[in-house]
N, C-alpha and C positions, 0 to 999 in steps of 0.2 A: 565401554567401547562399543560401536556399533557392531553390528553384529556382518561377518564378511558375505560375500557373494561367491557362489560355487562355480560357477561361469564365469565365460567370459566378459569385464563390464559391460552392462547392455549402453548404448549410442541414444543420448538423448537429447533433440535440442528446443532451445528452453528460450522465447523470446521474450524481451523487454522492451523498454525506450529510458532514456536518460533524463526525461522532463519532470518523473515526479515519484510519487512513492513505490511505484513499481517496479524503479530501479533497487532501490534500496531490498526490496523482498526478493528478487532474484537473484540481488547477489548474496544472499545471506539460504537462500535457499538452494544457490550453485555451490554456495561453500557444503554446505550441510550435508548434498548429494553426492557429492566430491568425496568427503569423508567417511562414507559408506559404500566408496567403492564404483559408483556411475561416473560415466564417460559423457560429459557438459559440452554442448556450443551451446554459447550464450552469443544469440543472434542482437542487434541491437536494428531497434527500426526509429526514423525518426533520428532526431539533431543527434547528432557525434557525442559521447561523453567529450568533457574535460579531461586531461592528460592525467591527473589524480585519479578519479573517478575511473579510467579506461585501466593503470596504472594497479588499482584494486580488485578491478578482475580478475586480469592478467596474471598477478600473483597468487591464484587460488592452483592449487596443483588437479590435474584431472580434467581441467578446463580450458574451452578457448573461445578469446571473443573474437569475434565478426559482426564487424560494423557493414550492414546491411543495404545502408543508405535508401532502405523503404518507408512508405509515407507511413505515418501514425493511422491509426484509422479512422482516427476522429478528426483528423486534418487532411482527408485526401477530399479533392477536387469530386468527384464522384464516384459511384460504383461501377465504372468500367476505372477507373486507375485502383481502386483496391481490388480488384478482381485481377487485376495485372500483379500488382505487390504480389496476392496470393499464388499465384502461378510461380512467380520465382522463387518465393520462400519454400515452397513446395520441391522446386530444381533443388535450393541449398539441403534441404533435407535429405533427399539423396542423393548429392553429391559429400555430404559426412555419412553418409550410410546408417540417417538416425535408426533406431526400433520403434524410438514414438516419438511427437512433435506438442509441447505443454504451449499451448498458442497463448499470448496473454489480448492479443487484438483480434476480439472473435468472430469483426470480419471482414477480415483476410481470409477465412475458411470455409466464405461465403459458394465461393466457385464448387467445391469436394473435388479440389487437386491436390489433395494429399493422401497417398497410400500406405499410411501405415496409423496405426492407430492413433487417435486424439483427441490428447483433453483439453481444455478451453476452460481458461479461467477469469471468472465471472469478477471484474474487480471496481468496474463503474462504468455509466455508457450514459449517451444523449438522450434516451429515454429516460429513465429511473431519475438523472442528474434534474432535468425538464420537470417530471413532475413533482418533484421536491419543490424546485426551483419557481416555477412558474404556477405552479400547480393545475396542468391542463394538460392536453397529452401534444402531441409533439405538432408544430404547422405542418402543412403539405410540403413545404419547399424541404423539411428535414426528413421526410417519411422514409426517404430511401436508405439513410441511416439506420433507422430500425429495422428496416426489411432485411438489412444487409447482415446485423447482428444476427437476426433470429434467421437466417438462411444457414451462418456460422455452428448456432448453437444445434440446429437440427444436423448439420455437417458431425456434429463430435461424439466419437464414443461415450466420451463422459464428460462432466461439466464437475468445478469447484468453485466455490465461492470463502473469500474470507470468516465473514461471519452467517450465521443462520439467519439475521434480520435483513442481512444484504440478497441470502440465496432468497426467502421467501419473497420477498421484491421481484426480484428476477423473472423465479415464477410463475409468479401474478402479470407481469407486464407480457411477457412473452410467452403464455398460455402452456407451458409445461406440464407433462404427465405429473411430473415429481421435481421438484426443489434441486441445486444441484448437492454434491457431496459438501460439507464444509471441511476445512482444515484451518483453522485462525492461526493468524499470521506471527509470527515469529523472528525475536531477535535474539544477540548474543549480552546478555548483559554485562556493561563496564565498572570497575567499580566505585562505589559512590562514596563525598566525604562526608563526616558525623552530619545530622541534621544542625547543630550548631552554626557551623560554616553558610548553613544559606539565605540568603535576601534574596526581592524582588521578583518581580510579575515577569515571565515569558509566555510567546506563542510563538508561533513557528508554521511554516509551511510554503504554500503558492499560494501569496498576501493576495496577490491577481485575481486570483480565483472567488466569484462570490461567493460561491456556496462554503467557502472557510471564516464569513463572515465576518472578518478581522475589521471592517467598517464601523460594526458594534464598538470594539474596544478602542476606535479612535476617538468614539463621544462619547465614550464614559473617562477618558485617561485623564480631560483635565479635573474633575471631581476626587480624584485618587491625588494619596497625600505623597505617591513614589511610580516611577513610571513605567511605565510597561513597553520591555523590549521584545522587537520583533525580529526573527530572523528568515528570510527567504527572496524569493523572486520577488521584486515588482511588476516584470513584465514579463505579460502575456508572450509563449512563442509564436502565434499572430496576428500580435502587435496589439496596442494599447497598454496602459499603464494607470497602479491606483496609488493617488497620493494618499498618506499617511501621514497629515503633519502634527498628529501628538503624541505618534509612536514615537521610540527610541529604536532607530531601524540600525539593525546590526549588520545587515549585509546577507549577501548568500555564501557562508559558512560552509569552511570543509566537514569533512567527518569529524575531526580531531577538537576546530573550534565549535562543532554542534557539542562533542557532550560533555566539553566546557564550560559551554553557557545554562545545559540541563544540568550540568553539577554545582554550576553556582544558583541559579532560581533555586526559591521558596516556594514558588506558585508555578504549573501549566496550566495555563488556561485556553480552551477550544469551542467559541460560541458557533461549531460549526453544525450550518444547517441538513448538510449531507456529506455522509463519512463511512465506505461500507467498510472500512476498519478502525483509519488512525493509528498509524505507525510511528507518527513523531510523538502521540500520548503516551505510545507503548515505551518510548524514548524516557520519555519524560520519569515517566513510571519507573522502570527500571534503575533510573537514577536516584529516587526518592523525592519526588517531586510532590509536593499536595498539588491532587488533580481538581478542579472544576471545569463542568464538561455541558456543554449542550444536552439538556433532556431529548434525547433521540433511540430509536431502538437499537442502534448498534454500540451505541456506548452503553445502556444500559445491560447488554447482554455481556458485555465483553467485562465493565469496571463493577458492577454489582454494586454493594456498598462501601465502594472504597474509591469512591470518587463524593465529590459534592455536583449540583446539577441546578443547572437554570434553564427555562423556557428558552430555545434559542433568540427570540425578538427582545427578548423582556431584559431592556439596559438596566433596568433597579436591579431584577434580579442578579446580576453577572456581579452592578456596582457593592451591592449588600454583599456576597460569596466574597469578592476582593477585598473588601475592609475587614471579614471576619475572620479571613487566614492571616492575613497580615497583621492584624492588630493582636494576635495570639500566636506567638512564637511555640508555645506549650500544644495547640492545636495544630496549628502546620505541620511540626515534626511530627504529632501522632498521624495525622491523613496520610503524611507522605510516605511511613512507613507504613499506613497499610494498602497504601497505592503499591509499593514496592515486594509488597507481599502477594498480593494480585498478579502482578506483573510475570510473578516466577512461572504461573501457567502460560506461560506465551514467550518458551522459547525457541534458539533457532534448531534445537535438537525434537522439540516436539513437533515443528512446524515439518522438518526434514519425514521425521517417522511416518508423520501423519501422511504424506506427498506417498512416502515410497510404498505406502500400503497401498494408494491407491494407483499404481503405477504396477506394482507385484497382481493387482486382479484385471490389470489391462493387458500385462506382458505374463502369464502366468508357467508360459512354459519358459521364460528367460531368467525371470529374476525369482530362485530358490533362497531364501536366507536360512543360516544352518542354526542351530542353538548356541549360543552365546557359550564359551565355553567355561 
């Protein structure tokens, strides 16, 4: 059991948005906090959850959401309306009477209108995304995007980053003394049925998104002798849209039918080109999934040898990986269980600890934890 708080819960609020996996880590890391005794607003910026999704917050004890109705940061008009957002989210913070503010939009913190201590977490941006993506560093018309980041990241007591391969990126683009804190990200695992029970190829995510390179697995799927279903968004939230007509597209799935459809696959697969975690692998994983993953530094940091790997471009490669799990039922089951053996480091109890240590050396006269009795 976690260990209690001698004090009063310290007041912390914790922002997200409902557009991609960031939700999903806040609220498993609102739950986790919760459970340990901190006092949660979960601000939400950016489109409205879904009534499910809001519905699942809502029911975390310790916690409350507020829907913020502030722009994304990566969707605001420019840096006088994120500098506006920042200004309010800064009011909302003291009017909950936070002790600290866990920004996950780092700039909104652009301004230094927030007075009380803040971390800022490093989870992907225009930059980092850019030179992945494009490989060059960002045009002038986006410059003020970055400026607005690293004005954030200079704003914050402390910085975290999911993985070590994401925080040194970070570093490097925004010229930092030092790397931020890592804490890898964390879930609740469900449980899974025998490896017996499963078939078939999935991927999962925001299909929209290039850097998830789901385009790859549309021209290799007619070569596969069984199809590969996709589950998530089509569309972009500003606007446009990717067809996929040799996916088998399942839709954008609740929670309940996502680990559904990760406890029926045999296969996740992720030809993604840029990933500072991967939260639906960690999905995947926890279900017993045989992973095949984009050779990338955050995959190989996080799945070691219990993933299989292709060059993200290289459609042979991804195509050979998919013929070799599937045409070995005796092999799948073993990967997938030692995907699921991997996975047990990554959960939403380690991700919780990791947070409130670094939360206990921000707030150090607030939060005392006593010895576990």
């Amino acid at each position: 059991m976690p260990a209690p708080l001698t004090a009063a819960p310290p007041r912390i609020l914790l922002t997200t948005d409902a557009v991609g996996g960031v939700w999903t880590h806040a609220l498993d890391l609102t739950r986790g906090l919760a459970a340990r005794g901190l006092s949660i607003t979960l601000a939400v910026l950016g489109p409205r959850p879904p009534p499910a999704q809001a519905a699942a917050a809502e029911a975390i004890p310790g916690a409350r959401l507020c829907l913020t109705d502030l722009p994304l940061d990566w969707t605001g008009a420019d840096a006088a309306t994120l500098l506006e957002a920042g200004r309010a989210l800064a009011a909302l913070a003291a009017e909950e009477q936070a002790e600290l503010v866990h920004l996950n939009s780092p700039a909104l913190a652009a301004g230094g209108a927030f007075a009380v201590p803040l971390l800022i977490g490093c989870h992907s941006c225009v930059a980092s995304w850019w030179a992945v993506m494009r490989g060059t560093s960002l045009p002038p018309d986006l410059d003020w995007q970055r400026d607005m980041v690293a004005q954030g990241y200079r704003a914050a007591d402390a910085l975290v980053a999911p993985s070590a391969a994401f925080a040194a990126t970070t570093a490097q683009l925004y010229g930092l003394t030092q790397p931020p804190r890592v804490v890898h990200n964390g879930r609740r695992a469900e449980p899974a049925p025998p490896p017996t029970q499963r078939q078939g190829i999935l991927a999962a995510g925001r299909l929209w998104d290039e850097a998830k390179n789901i385009a790859l697995l549309d021209r290799i799927a007619p070569a596969l002798d069984q199809p590969i279903q996709v589950a998530g968004p089509l569309a972009a939230p500003g606007g446009g849209t990717i067809g996929l007509p040799n996916l088998r597209h399942l839709g954008l799935l609740s929670a309940g039918e996502m680990a559904q459809a990760f406890a029926q696959a045999g296969i996740f697969v992720s030809p993604a080109r840029y990933e500072p975690f991967g939260l639906t692998v960690l999905e995947a994983a926890q279900a017993g999934c045989a992973l095949l993953l984009a050779d990338i530094p955050s995959f190989r940091e996080i799945w070691g040898e219990a993933a299989d790997y292709a060059v993200p471009e290289d459609e042979g490669g991804f195509l050979h990986g998919l013929r070799r799990l599937s045409a070995d039922p005796a092999l799948r089951a073993r990967r997938g269980a030692e995907a699921q053996a991997r996975a047990a480091r990554y959960s939403e109890a380690a991700m919780a600890e990791g947070m409130l240590a670094l939360y206990r050396d921000m707030l150090p006269h607030r939060i005392r934890l006593e010895a576990a009795a």
